[in-house]
C-alpha positions as CSV (number, residue, x, y, z in Angstrom):
1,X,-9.6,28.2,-3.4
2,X,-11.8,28.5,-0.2
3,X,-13.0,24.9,-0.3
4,X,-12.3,21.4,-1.4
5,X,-14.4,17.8,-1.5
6,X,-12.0,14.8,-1.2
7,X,-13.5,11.7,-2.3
8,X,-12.3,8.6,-0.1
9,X,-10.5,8.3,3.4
10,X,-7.7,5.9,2.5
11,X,-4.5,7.2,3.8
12,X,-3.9,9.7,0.8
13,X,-7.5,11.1,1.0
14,X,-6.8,11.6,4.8
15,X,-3.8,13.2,4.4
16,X,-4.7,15.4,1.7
17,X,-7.1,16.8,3.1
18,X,-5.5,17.8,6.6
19,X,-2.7,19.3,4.2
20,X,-5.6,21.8,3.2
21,X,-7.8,22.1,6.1
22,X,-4.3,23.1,7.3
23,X,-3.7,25.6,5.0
24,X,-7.3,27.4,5.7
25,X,-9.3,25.4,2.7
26,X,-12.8,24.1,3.9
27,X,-12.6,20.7,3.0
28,X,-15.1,17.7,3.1
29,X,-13.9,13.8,2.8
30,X,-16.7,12.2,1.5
31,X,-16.5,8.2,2.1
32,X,-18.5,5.7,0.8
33,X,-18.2,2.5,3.3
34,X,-19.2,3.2,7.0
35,X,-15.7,3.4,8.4
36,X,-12.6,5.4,7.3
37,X,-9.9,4.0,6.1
38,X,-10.3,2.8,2.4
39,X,-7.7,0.2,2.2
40,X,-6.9,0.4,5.8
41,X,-10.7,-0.7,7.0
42,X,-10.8,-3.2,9.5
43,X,-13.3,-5.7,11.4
44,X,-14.2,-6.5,15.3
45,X,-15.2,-9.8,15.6
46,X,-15.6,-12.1,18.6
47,X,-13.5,-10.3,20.2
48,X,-10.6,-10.0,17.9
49,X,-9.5,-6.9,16.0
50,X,-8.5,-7.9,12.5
51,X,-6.8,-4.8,10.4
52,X,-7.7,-5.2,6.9
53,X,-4.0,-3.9,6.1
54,X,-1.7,-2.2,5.2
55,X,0.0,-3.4,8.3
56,X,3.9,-2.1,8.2
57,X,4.2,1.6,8.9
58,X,7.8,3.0,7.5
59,X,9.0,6.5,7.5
60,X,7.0,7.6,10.2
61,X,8.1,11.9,10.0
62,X,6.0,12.0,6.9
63,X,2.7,11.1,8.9
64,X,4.7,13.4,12.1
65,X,4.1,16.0,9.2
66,X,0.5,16.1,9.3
67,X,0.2,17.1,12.7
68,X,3.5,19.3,12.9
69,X,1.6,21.6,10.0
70,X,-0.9,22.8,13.2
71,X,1.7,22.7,15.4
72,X,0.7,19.5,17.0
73,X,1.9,16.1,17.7
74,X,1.2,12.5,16.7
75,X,1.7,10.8,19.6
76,X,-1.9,13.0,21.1
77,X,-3.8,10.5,18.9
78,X,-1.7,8.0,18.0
79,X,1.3,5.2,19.9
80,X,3.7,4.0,17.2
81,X,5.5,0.8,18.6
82,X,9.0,-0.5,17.1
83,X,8.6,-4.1,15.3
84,X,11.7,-6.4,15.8
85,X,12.5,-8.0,13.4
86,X,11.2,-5.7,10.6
87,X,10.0,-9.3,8.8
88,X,11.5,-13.1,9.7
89,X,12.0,-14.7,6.1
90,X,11.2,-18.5,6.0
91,X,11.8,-21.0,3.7
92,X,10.5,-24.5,2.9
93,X,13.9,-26.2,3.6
94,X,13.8,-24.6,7.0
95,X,16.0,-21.4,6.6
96,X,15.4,-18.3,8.5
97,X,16.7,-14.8,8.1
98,X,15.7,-12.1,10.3
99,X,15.8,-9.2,8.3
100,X,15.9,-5.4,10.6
101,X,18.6,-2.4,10.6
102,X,20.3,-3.4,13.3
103,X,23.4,-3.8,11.1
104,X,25.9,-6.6,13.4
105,X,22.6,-8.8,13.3
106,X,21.9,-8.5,9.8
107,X,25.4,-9.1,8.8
108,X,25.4,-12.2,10.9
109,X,22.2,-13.4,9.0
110,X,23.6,-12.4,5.6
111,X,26.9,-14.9,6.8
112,X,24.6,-18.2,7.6
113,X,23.2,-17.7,3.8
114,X,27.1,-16.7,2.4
115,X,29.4,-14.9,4.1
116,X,31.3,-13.7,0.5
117,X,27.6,-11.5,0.2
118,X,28.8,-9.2,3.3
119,X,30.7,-7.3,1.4
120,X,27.9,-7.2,-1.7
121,X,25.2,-5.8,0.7
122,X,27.3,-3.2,1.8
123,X,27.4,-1.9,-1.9
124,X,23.9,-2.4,-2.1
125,X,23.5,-0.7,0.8
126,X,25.4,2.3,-0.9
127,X,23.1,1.7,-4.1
128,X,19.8,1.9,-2.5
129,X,21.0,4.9,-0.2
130,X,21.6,6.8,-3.9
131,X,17.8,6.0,-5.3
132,X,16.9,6.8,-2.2
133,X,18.4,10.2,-2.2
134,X,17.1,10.5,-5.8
135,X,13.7,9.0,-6.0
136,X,12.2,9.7,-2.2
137,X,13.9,12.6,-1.2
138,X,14.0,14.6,-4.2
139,X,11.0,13.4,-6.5
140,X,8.7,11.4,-4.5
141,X,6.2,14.4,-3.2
142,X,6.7,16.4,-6.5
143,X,4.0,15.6,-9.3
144,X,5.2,15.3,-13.1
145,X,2.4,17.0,-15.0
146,X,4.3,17.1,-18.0
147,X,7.4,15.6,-19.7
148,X,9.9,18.1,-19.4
149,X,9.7,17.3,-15.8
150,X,10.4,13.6,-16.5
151,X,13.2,14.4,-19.0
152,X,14.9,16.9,-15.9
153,X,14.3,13.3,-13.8
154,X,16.2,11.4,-16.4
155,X,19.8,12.0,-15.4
156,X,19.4,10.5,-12.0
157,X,17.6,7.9,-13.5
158,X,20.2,6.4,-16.0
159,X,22.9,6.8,-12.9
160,X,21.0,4.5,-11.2
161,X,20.3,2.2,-13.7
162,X,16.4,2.5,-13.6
163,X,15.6,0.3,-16.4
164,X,16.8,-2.7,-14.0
165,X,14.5,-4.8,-12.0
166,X,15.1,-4.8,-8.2
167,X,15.8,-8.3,-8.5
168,X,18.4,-7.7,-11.6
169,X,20.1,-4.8,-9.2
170,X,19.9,-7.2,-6.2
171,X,22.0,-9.8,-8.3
172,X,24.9,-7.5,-9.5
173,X,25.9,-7.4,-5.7
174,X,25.0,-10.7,-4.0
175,X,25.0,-14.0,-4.8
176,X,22.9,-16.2,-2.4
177,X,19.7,-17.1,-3.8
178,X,18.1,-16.5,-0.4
179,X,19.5,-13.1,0.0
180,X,18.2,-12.5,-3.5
181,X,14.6,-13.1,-2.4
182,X,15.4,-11.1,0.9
183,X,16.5,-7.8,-1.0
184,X,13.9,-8.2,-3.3
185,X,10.6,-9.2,-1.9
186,X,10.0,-5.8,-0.7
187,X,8.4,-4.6,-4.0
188,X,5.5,-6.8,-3.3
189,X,4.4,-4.8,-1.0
190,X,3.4,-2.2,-3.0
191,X,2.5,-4.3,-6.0
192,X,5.2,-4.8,-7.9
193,X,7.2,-7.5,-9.4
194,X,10.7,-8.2,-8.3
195,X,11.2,-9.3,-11.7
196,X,9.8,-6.2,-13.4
197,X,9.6,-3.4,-10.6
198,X,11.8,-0.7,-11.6
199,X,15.3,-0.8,-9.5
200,X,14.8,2.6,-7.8
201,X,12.5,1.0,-5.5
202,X,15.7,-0.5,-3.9
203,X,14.9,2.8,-2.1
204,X,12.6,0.4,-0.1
205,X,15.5,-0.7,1.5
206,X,17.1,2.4,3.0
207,X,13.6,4.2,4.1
208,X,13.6,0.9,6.3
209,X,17.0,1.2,7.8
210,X,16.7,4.7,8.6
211,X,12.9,5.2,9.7
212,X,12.7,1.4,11.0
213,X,9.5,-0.6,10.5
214,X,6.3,0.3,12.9
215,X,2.9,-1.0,14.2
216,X,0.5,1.5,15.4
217,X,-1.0,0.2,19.1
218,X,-4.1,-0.9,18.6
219,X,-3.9,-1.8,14.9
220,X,-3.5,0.2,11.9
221,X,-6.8,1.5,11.9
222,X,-5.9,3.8,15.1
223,X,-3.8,5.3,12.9
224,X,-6.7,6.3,11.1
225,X,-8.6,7.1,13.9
226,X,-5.6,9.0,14.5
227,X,-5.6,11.0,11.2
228,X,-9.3,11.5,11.0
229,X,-9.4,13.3,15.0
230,X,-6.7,15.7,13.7
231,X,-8.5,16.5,10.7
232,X,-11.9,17.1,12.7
233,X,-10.2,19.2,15.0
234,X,-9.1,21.7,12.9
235,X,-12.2,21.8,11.5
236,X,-12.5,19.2,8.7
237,X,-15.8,17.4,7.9
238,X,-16.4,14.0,7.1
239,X,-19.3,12.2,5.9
240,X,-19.5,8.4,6.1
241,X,-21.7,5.9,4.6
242,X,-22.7,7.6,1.3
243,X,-20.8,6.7,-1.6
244,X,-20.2,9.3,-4.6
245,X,-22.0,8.7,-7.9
246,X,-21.1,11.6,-9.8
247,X,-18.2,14.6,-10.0
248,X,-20.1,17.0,-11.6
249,X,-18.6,19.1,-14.3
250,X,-19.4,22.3,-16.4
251,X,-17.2,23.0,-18.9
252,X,-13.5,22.0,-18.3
253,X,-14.2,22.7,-14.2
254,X,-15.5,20.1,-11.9
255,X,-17.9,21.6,-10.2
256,X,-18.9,19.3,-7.0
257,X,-20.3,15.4,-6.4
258,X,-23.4,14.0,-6.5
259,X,-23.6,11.2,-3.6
260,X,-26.1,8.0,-3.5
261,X,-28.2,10.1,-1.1
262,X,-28.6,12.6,-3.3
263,X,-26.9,15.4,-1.8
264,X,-25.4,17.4,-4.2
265,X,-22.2,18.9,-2.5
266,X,-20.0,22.1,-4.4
267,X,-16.9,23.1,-4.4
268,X,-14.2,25.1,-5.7
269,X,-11.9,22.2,-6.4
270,X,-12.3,18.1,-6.6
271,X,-9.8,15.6,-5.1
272,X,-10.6,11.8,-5.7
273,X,-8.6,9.0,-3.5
274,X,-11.1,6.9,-5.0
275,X,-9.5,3.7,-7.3
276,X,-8.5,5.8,-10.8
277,X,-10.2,3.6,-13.3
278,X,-13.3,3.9,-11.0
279,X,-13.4,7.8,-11.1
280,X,-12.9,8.3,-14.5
281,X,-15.2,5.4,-16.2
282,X,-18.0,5.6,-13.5
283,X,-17.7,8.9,-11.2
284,X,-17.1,11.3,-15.3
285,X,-19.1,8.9,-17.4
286,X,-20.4,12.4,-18.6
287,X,-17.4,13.9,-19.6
288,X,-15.5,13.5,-22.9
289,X,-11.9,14.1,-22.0
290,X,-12.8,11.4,-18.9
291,X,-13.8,8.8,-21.5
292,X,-10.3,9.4,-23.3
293,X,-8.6,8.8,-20.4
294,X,-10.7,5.5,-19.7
295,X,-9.3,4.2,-22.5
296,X,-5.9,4.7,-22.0
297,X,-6.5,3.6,-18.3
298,X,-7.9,-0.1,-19.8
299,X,-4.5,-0.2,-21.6
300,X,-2.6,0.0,-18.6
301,X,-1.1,-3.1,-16.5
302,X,-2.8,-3.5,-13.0
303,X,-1.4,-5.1,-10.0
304,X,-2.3,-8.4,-8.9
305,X,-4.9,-9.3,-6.3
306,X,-4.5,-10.7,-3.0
307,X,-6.5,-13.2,-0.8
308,X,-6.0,-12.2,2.6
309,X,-7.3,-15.4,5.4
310,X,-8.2,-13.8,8.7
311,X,-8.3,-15.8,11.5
312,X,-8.2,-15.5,15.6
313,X,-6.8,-19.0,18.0
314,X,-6.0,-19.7,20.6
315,X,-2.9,-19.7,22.7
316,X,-0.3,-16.9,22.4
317,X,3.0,-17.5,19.9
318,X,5.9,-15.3,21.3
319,X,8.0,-17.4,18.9
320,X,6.3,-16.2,16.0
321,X,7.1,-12.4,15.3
322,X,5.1,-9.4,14.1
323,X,5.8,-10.1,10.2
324,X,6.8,-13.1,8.3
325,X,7.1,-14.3,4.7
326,X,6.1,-17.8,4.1
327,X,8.6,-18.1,1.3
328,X,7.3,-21.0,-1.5
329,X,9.5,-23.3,-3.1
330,X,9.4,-21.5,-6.3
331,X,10.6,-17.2,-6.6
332,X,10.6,-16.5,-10.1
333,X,8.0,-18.9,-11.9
334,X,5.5,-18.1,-9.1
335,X,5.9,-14.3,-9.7
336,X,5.4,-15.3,-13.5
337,X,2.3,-16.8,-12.7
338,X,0.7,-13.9,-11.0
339,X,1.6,-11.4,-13.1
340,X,2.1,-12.3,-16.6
341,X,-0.1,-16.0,-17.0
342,X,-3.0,-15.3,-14.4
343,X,-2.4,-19.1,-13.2
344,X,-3.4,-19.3,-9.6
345,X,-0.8,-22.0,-8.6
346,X,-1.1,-24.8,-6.5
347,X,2.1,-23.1,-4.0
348,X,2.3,-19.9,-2.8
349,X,3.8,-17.0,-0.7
350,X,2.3,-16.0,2.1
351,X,3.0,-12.5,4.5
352,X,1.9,-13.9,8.1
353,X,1.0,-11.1,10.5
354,X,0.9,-11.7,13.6
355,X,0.0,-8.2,15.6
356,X,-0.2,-9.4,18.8
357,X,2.8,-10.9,19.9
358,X,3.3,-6.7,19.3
359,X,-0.2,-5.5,20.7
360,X,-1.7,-8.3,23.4
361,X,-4.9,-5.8,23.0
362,X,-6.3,-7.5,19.7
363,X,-7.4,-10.2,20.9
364,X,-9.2,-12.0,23.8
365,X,-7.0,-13.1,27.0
366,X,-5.1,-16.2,25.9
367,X,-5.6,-16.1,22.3
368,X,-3.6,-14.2,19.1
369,X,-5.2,-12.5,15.9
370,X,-3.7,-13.3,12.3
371,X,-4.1,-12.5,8.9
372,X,-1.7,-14.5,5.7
373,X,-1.8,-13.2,2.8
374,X,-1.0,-14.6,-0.7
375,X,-0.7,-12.8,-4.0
376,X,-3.0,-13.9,-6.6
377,X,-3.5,-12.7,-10.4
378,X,-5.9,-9.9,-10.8
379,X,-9.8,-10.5,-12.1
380,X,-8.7,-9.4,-15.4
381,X,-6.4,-12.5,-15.2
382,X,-7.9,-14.9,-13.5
383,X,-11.7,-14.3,-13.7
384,X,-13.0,-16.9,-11.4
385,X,-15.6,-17.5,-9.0
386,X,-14.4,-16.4,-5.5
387,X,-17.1,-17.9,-4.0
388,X,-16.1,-21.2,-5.1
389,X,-12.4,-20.5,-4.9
390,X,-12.1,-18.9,-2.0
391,X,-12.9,-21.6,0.8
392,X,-10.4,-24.1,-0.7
393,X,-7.2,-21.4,-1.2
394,X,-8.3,-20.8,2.5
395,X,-8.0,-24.3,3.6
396,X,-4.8,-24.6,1.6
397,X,-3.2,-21.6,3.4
398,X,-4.3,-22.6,6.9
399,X,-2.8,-26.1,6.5
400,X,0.5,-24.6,5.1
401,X,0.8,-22.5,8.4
402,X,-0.1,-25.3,10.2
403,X,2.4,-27.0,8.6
404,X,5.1,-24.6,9.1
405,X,4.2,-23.2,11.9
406,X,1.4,-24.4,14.2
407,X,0.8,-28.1,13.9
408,X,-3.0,-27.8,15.2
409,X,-4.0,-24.6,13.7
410,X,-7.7,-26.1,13.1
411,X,-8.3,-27.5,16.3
412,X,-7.4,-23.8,17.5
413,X,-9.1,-21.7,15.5
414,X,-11.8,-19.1,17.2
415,X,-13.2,-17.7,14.3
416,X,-12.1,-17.0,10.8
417,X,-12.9,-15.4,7.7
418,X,-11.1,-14.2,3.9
419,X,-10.8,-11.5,1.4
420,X,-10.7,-12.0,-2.0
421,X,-10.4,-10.0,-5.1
422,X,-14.3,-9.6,-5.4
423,X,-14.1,-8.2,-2.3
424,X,-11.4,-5.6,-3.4
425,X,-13.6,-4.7,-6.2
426,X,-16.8,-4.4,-4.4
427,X,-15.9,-2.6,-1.4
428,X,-13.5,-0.4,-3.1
429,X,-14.1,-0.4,-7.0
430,X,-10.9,-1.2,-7.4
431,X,-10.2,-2.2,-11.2
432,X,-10.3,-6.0,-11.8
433,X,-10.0,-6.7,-7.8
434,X,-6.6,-5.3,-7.9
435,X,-5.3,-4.4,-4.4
436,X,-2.7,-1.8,-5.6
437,X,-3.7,-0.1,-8.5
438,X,-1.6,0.3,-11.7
439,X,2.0,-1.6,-11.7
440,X,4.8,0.4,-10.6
441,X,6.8,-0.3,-13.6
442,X,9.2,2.6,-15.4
443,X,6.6,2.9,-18.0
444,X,3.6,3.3,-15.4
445,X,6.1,5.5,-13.2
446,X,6.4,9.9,-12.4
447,X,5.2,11.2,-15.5
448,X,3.5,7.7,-16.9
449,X,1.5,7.5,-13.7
450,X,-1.8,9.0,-13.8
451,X,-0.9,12.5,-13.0
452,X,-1.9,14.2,-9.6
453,X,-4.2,17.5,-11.4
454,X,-5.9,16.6,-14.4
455,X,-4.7,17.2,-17.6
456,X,-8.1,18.6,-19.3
457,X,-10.3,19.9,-15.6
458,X,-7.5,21.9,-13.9
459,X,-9.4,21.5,-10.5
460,X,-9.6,18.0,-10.5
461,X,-6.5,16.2,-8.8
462,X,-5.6,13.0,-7.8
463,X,-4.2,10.9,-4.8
464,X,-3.4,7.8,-3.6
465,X,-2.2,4.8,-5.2
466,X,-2.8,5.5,-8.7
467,X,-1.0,8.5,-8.9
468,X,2.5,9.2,-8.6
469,X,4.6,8.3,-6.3
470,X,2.3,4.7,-6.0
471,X,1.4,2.6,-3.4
472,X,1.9,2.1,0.4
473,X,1.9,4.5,3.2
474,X,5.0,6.5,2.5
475,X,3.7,6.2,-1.4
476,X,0.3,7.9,-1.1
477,X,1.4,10.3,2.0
478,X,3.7,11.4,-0.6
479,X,1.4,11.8,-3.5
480,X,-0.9,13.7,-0.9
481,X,1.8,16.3,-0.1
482,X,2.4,16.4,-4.6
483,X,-1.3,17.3,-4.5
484,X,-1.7,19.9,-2.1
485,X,1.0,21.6,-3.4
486,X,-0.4,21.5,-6.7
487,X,-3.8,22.5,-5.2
488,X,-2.6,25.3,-2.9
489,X,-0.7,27.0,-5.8
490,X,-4.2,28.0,-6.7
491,X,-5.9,29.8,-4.2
């Protein structure tokens, strides 16, 4: 294989293709919005920096990796700074928990909700330091292209009880409600359900303990900047601003893309990043295995949307850290109504970020840039007007972090704008508006997960989110480094 097109620069496009440009493949990123980035896009206005997220960075060596493979380092492109806390956990009675790895602190947090859970978390701890062992270590950057490989997974899988939810896991060993919530949030993240994620994500846990949690100076998107100046250097192309229309096939071999402009662009093998449902039903509308696999795909449960308020004020909040959750006053029956009913409730969730109390940088002299974020049911779910919606959830969200948090949030407000499902499927064609691709439940998991190489064009592969390992930085590096292996083997 001298050359490759990848299509997308979200964080798994990106770091596919420096795995190949690495390994001597000619490789073009082809991007269809007029920034790198995909999910990680972000805006400059009035003199605020808002990152469109993700926003946590964990296990930082496997992005070191990308630069290590041309015997480089990170830190020429990129400054990663600690965040401490990793998150600050509030709930509506009041109660905060500052969750990090620094393990006499977090045991004296765990005490103030019950001090008999001390001894739970510390089995837990043991617990989620297994999966991690078992699902990270060993299978998360190996793709499972066919069941045998899934079956040779099993074992570790039934040790660790993998048909629990996190939450379920959580339970066996603590008590508090509280901490409960605490251990068990973390799947949101990535899209899942506490109530439904499989319990190997536990493995959450530990990859935050050990790597710690990170914010890349500047904002996230210098980490793309970051990724894409490494992958230019060693002689990678990328071409902005011209979406794909086509993956052009002949026979079972994908032959190149077809982009808006019309350029036709060929290559020995084809890579999408793009959202999965999106490249097989619109990017292969030609192709007859593609449409099988569309159908399957529309079977599939999809993780919710989110609705993401952006907004830069006044004044600077040392007392507010780097990352919250906003807990609401319900857990379970809120989760229920995102993912299973499609009602968007009257409370919420939020994730406050708050980047710089971390990084001064992002906005004007005397003022602070946020985003909150609230999970809502997908389009398929919930398929209502954003345009009407949209300005009163924002409204309701502002006043609840006014409420909690800063009394005259309205009166301080600079500018301000939100993100709403329609927005997720417009900019990024993601399925139904959903912000992380298919559910990472054991059925949509490894093997069940669309698989990394295509099972009918064996030089068509897959990476990102809606592939295996799944979501989040660590996630799609991962399935990046499954990829290139699969696609190196070939040359």
């Amino acid at each position: 294989m001298k050359s490759a097109i990848v299509i997308g620069s979200g964080f798994g496009g990106l770091a596919l293709a420096i795995r190949l440009q690495s390994a001597g493949v000619q490789t073009t990123i082809v991007e269809a919005r007029d920034k790198p980035g995909g999910r990680a896009y972000y805006w400059e206005r009035d003199g605020f920096t808002f990152d469109a997220g993700p926003t946590v960075i964990t296990d930082p060596a496997c992005l070191e990796e990308l630069w290590a493979l041309t015997g480089r380092s990170m830190s020429e492109d990129v400054t990663l700074d600690p965040v401490h806390p990793f998150y600050r956990l509030n709930w509506v009675d009041g109660t905060n928990f500052d969750y990090s790895n620094d393990d006499t602190q977090l045991r004296s947090e765990i005490a103030k909700l019950n001090p008999d859970d001390i001894a739970g978390y510390g089995k837990f701890l043991d617990y989620a330091e297994g999966v991690y062992r078992e699902g990270y270590e060993k299978l998360g950057h190996v793709a499972f292209l066919d069941f045998a490989s899934m079956i040779k997974a099993a074992p570790a899988l039934a040790k660790y009880q993998a048909w629990n939810s996190v939450y379920a896991m959580v339970s066996k060993f603590v008590k508090s409600e509280k901490l409960r919530e605490a251990l068990s949030f973390h799947t949101l993240l990535v899209g899942g359900n506490p109530m439904t994620t499989s319990a190997i994500y536990a493995l959450i846990h530990k990859l935050e303990r050990d790597g710690g949690v990170w914010f890349a100076r500047g904002g996230t998107n210098r980490l793309v900047a970051g990724m894409v100046a490494q992958f230019e250097r060693i002689g990678g192309v990328i071409r902005l601003g011209d979406p794909v229309t086509r993956i052009e096939t002949l026979g079972d071999r994908a032959t190149g893309v077809v982009t808006k402009s019309g350029l036709t662009i060929q290559a020995d093998a084809v890579a999408t990043n793009a959202d999965i449902m999106h490249s097989y039903r619109d990017l292969l509308s030609d192709n007859r295995s593609a449409r099988r696999a569309v159908n399957r795909l529309e079977r599939k449960r999809y993780s919710p949307s989110l609705f993401v308020v952006h907004f830069g004020i006044k004044g600077a909040w040392p007392g507010i850290p780097h990352h919250m959750i906003l807990f609401g006053p319900r857990y379970k029956g809120l989760l229920t109504d995102i993912y299973d009913t499609g009602v968007l409730s009257e409370d919420f969730s939020l994730y406050l970020h708050h980047p710089t109390v971390t990084d001064p940088s992002l906005a004007p002299e005397g003022h602070s840039t946020f985003y909150a974020l609230a999970p809502v049911p997908h389009m398929g779910k919930f398929p209502m007007n954003w345009d009407e919606v949209g300005p009163i959830l924002e409204k309701r969200i502002l006043d609840e972090v006014g409420r909690r948090l800063i009394p005259d949030i309205h009166e301080r407000i600079v500018t301000k704008f939100h993100y709403a499902p329609a927005d997720f499927a417009t900019d990024l064609n993601a399925h139904m508006g959903s912000a992380f691709s298919l559910e990472p439940i054991l059925t949509q998991s490894a093997y069940f997960r669309v698989h990394n190489r295509d099972d009918s064009i064996p030089n068509l592969y897959f990476v990102g989110a809606g592939t295996h390992p799944g979501a989040g930085i660590p996630g799609v590096v991962g399935s990046a480094k499954a990829t290139a292996a699969l696609m190196l083997e070939r040359q």
